[in-house]
C-alpha positions as CSV (number, residue, x, y, z in Angstrom):
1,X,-0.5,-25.9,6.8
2,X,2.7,-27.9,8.3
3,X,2.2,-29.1,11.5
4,X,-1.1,-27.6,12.0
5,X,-3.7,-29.9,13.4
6,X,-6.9,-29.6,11.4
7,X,-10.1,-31.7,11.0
8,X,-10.6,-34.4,8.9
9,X,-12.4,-33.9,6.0
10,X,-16.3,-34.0,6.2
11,X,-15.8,-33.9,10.4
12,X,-18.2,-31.0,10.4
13,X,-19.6,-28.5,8.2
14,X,-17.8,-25.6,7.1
15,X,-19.1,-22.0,8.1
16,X,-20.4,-19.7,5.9
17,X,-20.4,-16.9,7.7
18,X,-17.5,-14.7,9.7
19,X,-17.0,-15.8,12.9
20,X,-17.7,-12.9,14.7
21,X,-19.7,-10.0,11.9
22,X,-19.1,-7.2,14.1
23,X,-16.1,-7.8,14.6
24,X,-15.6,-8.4,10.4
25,X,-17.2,-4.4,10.2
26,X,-14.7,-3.1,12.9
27,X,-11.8,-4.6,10.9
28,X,-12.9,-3.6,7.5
29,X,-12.8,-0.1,8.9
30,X,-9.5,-0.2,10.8
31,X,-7.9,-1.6,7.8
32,X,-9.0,1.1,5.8
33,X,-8.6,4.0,8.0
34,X,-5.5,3.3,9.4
35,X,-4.2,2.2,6.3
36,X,-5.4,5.5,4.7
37,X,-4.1,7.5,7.6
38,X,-0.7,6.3,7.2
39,X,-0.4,6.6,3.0
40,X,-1.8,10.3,3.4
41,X,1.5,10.7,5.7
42,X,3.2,9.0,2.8
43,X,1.3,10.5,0.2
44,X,1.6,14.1,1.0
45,X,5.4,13.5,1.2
46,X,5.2,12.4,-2.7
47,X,3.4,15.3,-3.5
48,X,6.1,17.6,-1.3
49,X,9.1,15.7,-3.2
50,X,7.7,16.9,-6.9
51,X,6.6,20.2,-5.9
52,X,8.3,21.8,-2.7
53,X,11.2,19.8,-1.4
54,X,13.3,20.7,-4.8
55,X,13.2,24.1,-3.7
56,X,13.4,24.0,0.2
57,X,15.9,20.9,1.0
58,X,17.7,20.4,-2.4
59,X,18.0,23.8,-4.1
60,X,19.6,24.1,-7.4
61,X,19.5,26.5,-10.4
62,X,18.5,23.4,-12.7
63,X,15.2,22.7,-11.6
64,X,15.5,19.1,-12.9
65,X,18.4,18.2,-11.1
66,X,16.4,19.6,-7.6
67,X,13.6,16.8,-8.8
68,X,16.3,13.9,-9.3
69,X,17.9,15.1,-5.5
70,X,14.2,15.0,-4.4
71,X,12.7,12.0,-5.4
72,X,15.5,10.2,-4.3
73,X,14.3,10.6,-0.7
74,X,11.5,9.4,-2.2
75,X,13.0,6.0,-3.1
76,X,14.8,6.0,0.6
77,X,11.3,5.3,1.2
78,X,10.6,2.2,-0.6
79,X,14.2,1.0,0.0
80,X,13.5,0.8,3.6
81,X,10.2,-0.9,3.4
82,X,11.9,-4.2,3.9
83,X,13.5,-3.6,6.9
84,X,9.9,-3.2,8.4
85,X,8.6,-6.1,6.5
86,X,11.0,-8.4,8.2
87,X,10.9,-6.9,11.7
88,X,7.5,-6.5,11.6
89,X,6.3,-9.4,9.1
90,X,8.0,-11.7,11.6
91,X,6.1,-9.8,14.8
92,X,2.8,-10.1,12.9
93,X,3.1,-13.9,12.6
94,X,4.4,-14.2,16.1
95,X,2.7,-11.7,18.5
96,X,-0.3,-10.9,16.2
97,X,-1.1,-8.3,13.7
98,X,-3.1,-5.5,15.9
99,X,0.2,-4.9,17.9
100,X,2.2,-4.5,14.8
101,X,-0.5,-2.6,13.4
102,X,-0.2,0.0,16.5
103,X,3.2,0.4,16.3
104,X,3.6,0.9,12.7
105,X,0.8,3.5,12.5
106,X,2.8,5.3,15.9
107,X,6.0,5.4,13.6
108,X,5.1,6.6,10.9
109,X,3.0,9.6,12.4
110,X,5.6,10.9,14.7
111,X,8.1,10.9,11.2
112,X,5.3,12.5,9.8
113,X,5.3,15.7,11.9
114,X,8.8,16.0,12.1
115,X,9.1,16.7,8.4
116,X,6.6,19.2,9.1
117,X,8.6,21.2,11.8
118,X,12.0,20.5,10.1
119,X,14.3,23.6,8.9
120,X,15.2,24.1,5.4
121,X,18.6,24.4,3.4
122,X,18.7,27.9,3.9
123,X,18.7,27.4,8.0
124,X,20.7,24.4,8.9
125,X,22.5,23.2,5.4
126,X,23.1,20.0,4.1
127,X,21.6,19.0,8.0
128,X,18.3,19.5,6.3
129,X,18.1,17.2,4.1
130,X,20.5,14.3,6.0
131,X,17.6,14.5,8.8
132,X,14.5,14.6,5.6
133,X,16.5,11.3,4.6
134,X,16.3,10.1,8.1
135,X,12.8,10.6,8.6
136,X,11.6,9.4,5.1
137,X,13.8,6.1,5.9
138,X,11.5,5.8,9.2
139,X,8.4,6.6,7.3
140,X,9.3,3.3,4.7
141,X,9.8,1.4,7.6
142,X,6.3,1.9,8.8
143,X,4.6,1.6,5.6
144,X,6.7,-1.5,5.3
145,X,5.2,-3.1,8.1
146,X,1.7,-1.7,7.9
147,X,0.1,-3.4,4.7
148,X,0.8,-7.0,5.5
149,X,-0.9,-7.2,8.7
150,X,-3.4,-4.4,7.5
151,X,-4.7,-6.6,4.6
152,X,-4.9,-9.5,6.9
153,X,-6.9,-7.4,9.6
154,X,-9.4,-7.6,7.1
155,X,-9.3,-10.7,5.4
156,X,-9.1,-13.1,7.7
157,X,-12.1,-11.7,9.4
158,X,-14.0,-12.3,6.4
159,X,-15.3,-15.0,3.9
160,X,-12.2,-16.6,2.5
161,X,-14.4,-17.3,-0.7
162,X,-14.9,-13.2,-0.8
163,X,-11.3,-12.6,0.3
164,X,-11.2,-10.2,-3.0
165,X,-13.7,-7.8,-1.2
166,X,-12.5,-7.6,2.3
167,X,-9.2,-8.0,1.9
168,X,-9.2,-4.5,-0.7
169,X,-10.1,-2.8,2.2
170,X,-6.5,-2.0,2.8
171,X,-6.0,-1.3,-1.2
172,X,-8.1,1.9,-0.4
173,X,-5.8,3.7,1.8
174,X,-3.4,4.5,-0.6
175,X,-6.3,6.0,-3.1
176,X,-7.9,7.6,0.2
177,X,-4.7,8.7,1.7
178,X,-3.6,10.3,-1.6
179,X,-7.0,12.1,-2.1
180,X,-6.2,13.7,1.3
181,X,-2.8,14.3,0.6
182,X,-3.5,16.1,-2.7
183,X,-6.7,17.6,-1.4
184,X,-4.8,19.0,1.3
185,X,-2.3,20.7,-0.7
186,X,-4.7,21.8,-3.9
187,X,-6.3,23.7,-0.8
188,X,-2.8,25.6,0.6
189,X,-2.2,26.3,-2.6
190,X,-5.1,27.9,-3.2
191,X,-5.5,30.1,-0.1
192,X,-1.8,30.9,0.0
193,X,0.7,32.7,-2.4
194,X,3.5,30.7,-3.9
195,X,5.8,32.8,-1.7
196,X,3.7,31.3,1.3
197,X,2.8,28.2,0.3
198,X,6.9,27.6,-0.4
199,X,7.7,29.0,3.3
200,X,5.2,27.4,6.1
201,X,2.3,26.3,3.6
202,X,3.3,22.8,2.6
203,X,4.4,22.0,6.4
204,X,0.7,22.5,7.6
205,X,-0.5,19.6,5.7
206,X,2.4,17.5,7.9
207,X,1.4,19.1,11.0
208,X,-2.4,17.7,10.3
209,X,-1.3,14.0,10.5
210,X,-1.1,14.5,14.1
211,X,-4.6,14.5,14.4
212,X,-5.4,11.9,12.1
213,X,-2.7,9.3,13.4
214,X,-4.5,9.8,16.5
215,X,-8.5,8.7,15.2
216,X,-6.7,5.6,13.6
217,X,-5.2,4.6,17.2
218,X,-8.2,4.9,18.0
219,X,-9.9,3.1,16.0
220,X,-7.0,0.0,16.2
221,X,-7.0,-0.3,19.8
222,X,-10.4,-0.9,20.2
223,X,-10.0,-4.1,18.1
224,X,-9.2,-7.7,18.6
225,X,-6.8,-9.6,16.9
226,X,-8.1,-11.8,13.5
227,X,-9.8,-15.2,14.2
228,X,-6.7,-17.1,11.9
229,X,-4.2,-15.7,14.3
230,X,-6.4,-17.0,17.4
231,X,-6.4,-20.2,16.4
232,X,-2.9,-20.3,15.8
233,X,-2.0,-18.8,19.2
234,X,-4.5,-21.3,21.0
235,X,-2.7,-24.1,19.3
236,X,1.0,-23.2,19.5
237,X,1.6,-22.8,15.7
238,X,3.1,-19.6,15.7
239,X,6.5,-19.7,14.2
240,X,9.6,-19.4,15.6
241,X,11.6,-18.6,12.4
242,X,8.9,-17.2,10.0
243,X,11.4,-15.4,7.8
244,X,14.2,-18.6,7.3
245,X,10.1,-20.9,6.9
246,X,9.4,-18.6,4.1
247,X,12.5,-18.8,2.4
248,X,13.2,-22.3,2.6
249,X,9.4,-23.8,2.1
250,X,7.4,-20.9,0.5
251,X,10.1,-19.4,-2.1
252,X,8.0,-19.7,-5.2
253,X,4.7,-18.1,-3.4
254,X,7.2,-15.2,-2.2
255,X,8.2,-15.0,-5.8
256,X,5.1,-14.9,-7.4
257,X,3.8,-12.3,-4.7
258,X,7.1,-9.9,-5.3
259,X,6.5,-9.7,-9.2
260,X,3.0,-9.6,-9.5
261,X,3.5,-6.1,-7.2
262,X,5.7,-4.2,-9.4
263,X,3.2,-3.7,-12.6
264,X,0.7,-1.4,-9.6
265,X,3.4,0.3,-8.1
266,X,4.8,0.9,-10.9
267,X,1.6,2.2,-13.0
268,X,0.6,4.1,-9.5
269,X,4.4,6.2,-9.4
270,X,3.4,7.1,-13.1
271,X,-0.4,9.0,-12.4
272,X,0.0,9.8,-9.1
273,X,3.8,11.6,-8.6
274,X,6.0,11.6,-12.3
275,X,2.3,13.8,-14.1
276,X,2.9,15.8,-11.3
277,X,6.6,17.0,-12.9
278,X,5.8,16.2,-16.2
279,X,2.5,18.0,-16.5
280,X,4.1,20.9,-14.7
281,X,8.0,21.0,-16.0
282,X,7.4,19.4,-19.3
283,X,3.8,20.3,-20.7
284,X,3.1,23.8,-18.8
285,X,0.2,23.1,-16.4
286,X,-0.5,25.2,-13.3
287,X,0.5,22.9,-10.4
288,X,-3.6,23.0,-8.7
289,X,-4.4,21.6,-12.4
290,X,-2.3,18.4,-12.2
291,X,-3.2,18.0,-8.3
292,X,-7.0,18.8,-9.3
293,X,-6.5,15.9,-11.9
294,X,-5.0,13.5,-9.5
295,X,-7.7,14.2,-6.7
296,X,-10.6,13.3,-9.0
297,X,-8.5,10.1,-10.2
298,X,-8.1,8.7,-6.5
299,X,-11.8,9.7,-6.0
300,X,-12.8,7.5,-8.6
301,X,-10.3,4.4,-7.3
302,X,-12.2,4.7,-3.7
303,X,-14.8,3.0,-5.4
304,X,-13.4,1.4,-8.2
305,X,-10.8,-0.9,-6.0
306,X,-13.7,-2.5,-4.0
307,X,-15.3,-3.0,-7.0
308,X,-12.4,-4.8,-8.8
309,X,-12.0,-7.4,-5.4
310,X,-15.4,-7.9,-5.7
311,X,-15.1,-8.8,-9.8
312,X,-12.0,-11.2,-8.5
313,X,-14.0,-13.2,-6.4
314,X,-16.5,-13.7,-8.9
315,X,-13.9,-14.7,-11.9
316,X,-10.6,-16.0,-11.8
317,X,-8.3,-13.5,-9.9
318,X,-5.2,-13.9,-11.6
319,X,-7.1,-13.2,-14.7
320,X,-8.8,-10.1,-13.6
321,X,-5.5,-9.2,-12.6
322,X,-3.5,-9.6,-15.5
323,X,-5.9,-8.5,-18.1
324,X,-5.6,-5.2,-15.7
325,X,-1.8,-5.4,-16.5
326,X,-2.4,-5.3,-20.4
327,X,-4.5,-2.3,-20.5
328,X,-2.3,-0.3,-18.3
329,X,0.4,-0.7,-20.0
330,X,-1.5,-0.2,-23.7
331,X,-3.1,2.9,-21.9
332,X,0.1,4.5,-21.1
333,X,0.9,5.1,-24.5
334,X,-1.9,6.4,-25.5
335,X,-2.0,8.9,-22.7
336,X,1.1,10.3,-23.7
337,X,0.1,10.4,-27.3
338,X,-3.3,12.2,-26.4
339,X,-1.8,14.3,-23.9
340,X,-0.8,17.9,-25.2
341,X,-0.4,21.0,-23.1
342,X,-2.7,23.4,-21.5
343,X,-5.3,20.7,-22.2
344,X,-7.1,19.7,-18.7
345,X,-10.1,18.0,-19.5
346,X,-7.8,15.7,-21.3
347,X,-5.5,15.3,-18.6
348,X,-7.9,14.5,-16.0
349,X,-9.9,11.6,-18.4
350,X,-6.3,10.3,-18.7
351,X,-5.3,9.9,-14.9
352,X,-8.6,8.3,-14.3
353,X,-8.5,6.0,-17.3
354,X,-5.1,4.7,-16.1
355,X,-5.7,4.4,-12.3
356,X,-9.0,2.9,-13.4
357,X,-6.9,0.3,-14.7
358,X,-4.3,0.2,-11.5
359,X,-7.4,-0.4,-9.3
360,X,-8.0,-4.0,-11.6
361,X,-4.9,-4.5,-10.5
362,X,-4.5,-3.5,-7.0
363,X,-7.6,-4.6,-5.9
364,X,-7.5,-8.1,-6.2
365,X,-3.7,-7.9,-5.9
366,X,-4.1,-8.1,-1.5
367,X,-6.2,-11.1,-1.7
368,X,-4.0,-12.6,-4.6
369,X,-1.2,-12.0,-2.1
370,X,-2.5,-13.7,1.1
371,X,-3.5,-16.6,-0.7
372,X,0.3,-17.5,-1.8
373,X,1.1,-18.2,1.8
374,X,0.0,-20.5,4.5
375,X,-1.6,-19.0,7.5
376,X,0.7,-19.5,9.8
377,X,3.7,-17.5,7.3
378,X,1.1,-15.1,6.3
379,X,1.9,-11.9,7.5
380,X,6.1,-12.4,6.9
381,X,5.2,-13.5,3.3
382,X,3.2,-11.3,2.4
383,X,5.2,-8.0,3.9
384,X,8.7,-9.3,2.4
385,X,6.7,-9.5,-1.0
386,X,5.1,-6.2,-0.6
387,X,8.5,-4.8,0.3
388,X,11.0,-6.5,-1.5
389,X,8.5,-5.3,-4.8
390,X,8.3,-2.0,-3.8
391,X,12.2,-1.5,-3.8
392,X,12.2,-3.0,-7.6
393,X,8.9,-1.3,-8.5
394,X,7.4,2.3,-6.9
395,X,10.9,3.1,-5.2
396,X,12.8,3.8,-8.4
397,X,10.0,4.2,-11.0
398,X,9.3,8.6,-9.9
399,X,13.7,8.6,-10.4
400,X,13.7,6.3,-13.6
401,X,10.4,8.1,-15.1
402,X,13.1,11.8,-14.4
403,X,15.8,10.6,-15.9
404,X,14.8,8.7,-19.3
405,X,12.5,11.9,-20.0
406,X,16.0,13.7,-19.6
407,X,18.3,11.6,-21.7
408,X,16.2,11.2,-24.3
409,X,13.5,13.5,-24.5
410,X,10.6,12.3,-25.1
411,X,7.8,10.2,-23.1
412,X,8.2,6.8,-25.3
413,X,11.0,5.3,-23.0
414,X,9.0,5.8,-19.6
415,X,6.2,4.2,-21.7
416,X,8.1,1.6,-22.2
417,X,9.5,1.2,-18.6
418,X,5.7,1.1,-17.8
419,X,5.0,-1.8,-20.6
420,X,8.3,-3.9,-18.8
421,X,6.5,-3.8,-15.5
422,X,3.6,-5.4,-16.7
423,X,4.6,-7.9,-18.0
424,X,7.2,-8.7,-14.7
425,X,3.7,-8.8,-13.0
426,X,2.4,-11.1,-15.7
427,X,5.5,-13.4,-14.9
428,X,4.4,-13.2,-10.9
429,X,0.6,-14.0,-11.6
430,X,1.7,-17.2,-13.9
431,X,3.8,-18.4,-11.2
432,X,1.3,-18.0,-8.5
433,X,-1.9,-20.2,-7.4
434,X,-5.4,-19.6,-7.3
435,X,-7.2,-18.9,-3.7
436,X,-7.4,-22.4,-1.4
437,X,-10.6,-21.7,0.9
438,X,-9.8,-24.9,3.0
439,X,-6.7,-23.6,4.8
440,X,-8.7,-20.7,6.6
441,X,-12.2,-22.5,7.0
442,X,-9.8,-25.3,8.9
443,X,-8.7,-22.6,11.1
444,X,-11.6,-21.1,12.3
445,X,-13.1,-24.8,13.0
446,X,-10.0,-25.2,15.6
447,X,-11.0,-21.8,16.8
448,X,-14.6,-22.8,17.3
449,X,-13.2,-26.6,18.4
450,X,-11.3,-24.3,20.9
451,X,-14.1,-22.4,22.7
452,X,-16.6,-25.2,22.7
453,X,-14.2,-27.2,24.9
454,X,-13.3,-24.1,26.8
455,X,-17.0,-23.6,27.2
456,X,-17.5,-27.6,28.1
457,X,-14.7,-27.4,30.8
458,X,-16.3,-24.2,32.7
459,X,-19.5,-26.1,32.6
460,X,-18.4,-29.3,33.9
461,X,-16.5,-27.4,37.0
462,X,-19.6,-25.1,37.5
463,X,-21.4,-28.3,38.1
């Protein structure tokens, strides 16, 4: 921690408890709510880009080209997370991480329901989709800003020695949101004709956001900011160029942090949004049996991330993490060998086999993340990593997954793409360092150092 006044060694004992439990519950929930309220915004749009925006914004008589067209709005996603990681990194470091965490969850919500009103090809042209561009580019600059400060919400409330645990609390909203998303749409699609569900069905599932945006503000603005930041605000440590600090004194952390992301995202665009074209275009399956499958996989990760923090705190975290990365990537070529069509039980053991193995990865992969960085850089750090990685990684995997299964057809290149990634992430984790307890248990003694000499001063003037 430069500059950072902190206590000597052995000047008082370290606590081993939150400083404020209630507070530690609150935060756990807001980081997983919100966080799950914005990646169902972002998640139902996935699902929309494989299934209904082909046909409504991008229509074409070669059905694949429609998916290419589509799921590049998809990448205008990712590509634009960085602009929010550095606008709002920066804020979260400076001004705190609830007010970033407000206005990110306010952005992304009102993009939300704009897709969800907004005319297709056949009524306004190529307007359509230049706005659907627009407002996808909005929705990645949300996300963009949301995870770093919503993985710190939680963590730095918490035990720094079970940083793994609280900090995955933000590694379920994408699981979470995506159940919802899918849910949501397995649902229209089931109550509605294909006639239906391809004229107002898919919009309704937008429209809903609007109410769930609204519990997560909720939820946020009832909560105070995270001890670490307090005690950097009390002390005048924010600072004042967080980005240029993390380039010039934490490149390697940022590094590590980028690469070990793109393995996940990249494993996550795979079972989650490419089986959704593949399963139908390629192999024959009804569209409700791939979303059914994909539903029952993100049911299992609501559980299974938690429980894979919790196994990093316990064991060596990079190691957990990167024997994650090796099964993944063996995995995906077995699932395509096993995989034949018309086959569903077999599809759905798949999914949850291999985002079984993305949760060993993404749940210990927010606490991994924080602990690259110094406090004080934290939330710039660990948003430009979570961006910058999603631009190489989730943004372009849906697109590359398309068009390898097109030039060459057959599956083994996109297993290979997938077998790449890991081992990029396997790169990141050997150039990273395991979790430093000291930095935040420091802080939170300035923070209680803090109120006992506010608390001292009132007394000595009541008297």
């Amino acid at each position: 921690m430069a500059n950072v006044p902190v206590p000597a060694s052995g000047a008082a004992p370290r606590p081993d408890k939150p400083i404020h439990p209630k507070g530690l519950y609150k935060a756990f929930a807001a980081s997983l709510t919100g966080t799950a309220l914005e990646w169902y915004d972002f998640a139902v749009y996935s699902a929309a880009a494989a299934v209904v925006f082909p046909i409504v914004f991008f229509p074409s008589t070669d059905p694949l080209t429609g998916a290419i067209l589509a799921f590049s709005t998809y990448a205008v996603g990712y590509v634009s997370r960085p602009v929010g990681g550095i606008i709002f990194g920066r804020l979260g470091d400076r001004i705190g991480r609830k007010k970033v965490l407000v206005t990110t969850l306010m952005i992304i919500g009102v993009a939300t329901v704009l897709i969800g009103v907004l005319p297709g090809y056949d009524s306004i042209g190529i307007t359509a989709p230049i706005i659907l561009v627009l407002l996808r580019f909005a929705q990645g600059v949300g996300v963009g800003g949301e995870w770093g400060g919503a993985v710190l919400l939680s963590s730095e409330y918490g035990d720094p020695h079970r940083r793994g645990f609280w900090a995955s609390a933000a590694q379920v909203g994408p699981p979470a949101g995506n159940l919802m998303a899918n849910g949501a749409l397995a649902v229209l699609t089931l109550m509605l004709t294909e006639e239906q569900f391809i004229s107002f069905g898919w919009r309704i599932a937008f429209l809903v956001s609007a109410l769930l945006v609204g519990f997560g503000l909720w939820i946020r603005l009832r909560l105070e900011d995270t001890p670490i930041f307090k005690a950097i605000a009390a002390h005048g440590e924010q600072p004042s160029a967080p980005v240029y600090e993390v380039f010039r004194r934490e490149l390697r952390p940022l590094i590590a942090a980028t690469l070990c992301r793109v393995g996940p995202d990249v494993l996550y665009a795979l079972f989650t949004v490419f089986t959704l074209t593949y399963g139908i275009q390629s192999l024959g399956y009804e569209r409700n049996q791939v979303l059914t499958a994909v539903l029952i996989g993100s049911a299992f990760q609501l559980f299974m991330i938690p429980l894979a923090g919790a196994v990093s705190d316990r064991f060596n975290r990079r190691l957990v993490y990167g024997t994650a990365a090796v099964v993944g990537a063996v995995w995906t070529f077995i699932f395509f060998g096993i995989l034949g069509g018309d086959n569903q039980p077999m599809l759905i053991v798949g999914i949850v086999i291999g985002l079984m193995a993305h949760s060993f990865m993404y749940g210990p992969q927010a606490a991994f993340i924080v602990e690259q960085f110094s406090p004080r850089l934290r939330s710039t750090g660990s948003s430009l990593a979570y961006t910058f990685a999603g631009v190489i990684g989730g943004a372009i995997a849906p697109l590359m997954f398309t068009l390898l299964l097109a030039q060459f057809g057959t599956w083994i290149p996109v297993a290979i793409y997938v077998a790449v990634a890991a081992a990029v992430t396997a790169v990141g984790l050997a150039l990273g360092r395991d979790s430093n307890t000291v930095e935040d248990e420091d802080y939170r003694l300035l923070l209680e150092g803090s109120a006992e000499a506010r608390q001292q001063a009132a007394t000595g003037q009541s008297t």
